[in-house]
N, C-alpha and C positions, 0 to 999 in steps of 0.2 A: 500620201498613204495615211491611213487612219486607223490608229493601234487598237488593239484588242480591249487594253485601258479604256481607251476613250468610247469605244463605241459602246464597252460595259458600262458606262454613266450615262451617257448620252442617248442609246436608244431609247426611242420612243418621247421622247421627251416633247415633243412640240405639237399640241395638241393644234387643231387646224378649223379656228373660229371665222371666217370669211365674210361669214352672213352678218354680222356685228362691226360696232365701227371700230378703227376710222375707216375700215374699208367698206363695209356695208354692202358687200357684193350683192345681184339678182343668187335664187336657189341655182339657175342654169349657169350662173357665171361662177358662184362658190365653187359645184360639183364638178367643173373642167376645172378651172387651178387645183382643187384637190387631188381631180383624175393626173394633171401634169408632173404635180409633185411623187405622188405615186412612180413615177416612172422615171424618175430622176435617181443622176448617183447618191442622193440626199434622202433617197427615199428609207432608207435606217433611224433617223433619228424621227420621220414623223409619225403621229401619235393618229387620236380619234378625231373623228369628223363632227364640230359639236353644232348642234341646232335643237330648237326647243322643239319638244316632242309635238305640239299641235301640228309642224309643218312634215313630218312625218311623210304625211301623202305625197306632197308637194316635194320632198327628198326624191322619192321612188319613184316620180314620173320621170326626173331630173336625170336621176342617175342612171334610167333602168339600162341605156346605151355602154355605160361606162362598166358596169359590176360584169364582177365573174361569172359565167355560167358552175352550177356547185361540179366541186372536183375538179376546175381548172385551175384555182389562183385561190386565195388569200382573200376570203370574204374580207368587205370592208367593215373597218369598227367605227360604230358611232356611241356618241356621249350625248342623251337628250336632256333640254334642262325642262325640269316640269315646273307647272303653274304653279295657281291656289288649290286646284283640283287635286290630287293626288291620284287619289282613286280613278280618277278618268283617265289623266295621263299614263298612268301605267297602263290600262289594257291597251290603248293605242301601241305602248310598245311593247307588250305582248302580241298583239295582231301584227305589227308590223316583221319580228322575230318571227312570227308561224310561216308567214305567207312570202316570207325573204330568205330563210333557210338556205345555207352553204355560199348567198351571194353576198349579202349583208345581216352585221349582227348590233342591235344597242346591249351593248356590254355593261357600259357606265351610265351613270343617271346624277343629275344635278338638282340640287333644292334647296333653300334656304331655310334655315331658325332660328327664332331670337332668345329661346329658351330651351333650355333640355327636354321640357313638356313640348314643343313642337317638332323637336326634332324626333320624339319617341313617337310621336304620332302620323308623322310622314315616312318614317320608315316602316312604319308598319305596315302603309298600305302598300307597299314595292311587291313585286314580284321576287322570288328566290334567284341568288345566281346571278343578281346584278351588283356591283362596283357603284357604292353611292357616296357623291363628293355633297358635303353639306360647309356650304357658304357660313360663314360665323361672323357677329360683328365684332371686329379687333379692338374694340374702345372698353369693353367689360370683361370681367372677371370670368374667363372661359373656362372653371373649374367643373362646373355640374355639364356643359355642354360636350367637353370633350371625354369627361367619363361616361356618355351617354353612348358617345361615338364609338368608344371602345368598345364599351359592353352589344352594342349592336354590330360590330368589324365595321362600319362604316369610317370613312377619312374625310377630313376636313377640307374648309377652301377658304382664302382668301382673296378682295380682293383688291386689288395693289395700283388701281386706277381708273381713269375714263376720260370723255371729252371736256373736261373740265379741274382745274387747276384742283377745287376743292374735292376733288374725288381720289386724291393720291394722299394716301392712308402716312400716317406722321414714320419717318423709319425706326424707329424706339417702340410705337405700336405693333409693325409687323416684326421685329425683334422679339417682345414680348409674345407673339403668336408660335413665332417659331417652335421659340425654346418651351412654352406653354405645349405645344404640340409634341416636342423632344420628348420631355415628362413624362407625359402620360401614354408616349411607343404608338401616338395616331398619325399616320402618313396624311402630308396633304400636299396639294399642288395650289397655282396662284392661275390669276385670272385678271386680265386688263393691264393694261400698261406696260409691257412689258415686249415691245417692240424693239429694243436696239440692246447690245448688246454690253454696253458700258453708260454706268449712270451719268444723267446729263443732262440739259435743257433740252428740251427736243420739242416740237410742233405737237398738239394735241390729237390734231385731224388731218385729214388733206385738202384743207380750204385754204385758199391762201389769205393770208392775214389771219388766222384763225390763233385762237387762245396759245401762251407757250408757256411750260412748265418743268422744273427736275422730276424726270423720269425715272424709276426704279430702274 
């Protein structure tokens, strides 16, 4: 049983990155684990289907088997992460939104800045009505970046790993993001490494022999 508590914390929370290591799924192999979990008692807690907005097309051949027809079910929600293009990348998921309508929807949109000036500048070119997570580097003084966030409702990102030891962010650093994020009332979520459920040494990839590191 799974209390009302818990599932009020916990929906949605696992957003569903497949195409990315260490799994690095095909777009056809992502969109079935994604379709499987969908259809699981588990299917509560998961989140958005993330993939970078270029593959876009390549989602919509993949899936078109798997989505609702509109009106039967629960369009699926996706998270696209854009380039250096902006402006490109968005009309793709605008086009993709028009022409996918009741079956799937890009709700969220991901991008990075290194400055408040980039980040005012990538949001600008968004379309209205999307949920945009802006990646930040955790090593500087995130003052001007996450009043930028704010003043735009955009939320922050972190992130907290990858296939290599040096890419697991110091814990004092993402502490510092947190509570930097608390401050200033900007929601963010994390990204990378974040594979098991208790901190620990754990395998970077699924190679064997492959790099081993403490995991967030």
């Amino acid at each position: 049983m799974t209390s009302a508590s818990a599932k009020g914390l916990l929906a949605g929370l696992v957003d569903y990155a497949g195409l990315f290591p260490p799994a690095a799924l095909s777009m056809d192999e992502a969109v079935a684990e994604y379709a499987r979990w969908r259809r699981s008692p588990q299917a509560w807690m998961l989140g958005r289907f993330v993939l970078p907005a270029a593959r876009l097309r390549d989602f919509a051949r993949a899936a078109d088997a798997h989505l609702p027809e509109p009106g039967t079910g629960e369009p699926w929600r996706l998270s696209a992460l854009l380039g250096a293009d902006a402006h490109g990348d968005s009309s793709l998921v605008t086009s993709f939104n028009r022409s996918h309508a009741g079956r799937a929807v890009v709700d969220a949109v991901e991008l990075k800045a290194a400055s408040p000036e980039d980040a005012d500048a990538s949001l600008e070119a968004l379309p209205s009505g999307l949920t945009a997570f802006v990646e930040v580097p955790l090593g500087d003084d995130l003052g001007g970046l996450l009043s930028t966030l704010r003043r735009r409702g955009a939320r922050a990102k972190a992130r907290t790993g990858g296939v290599v030891p040096d890419a697991i962010p110091d814990p004092a650093a993402l502490a510092r993001f947190i509570t930097a994020c608390a401050a200033a009332s900007v929601p963010w979520k994390a990204t990378a490494g974040l594979h098991h459920p208790v901190r620990a040494e754990r395998a970077l990839t699924y190679e064997p022999g492959g790099p081993r590191a403490v995991m967030h």
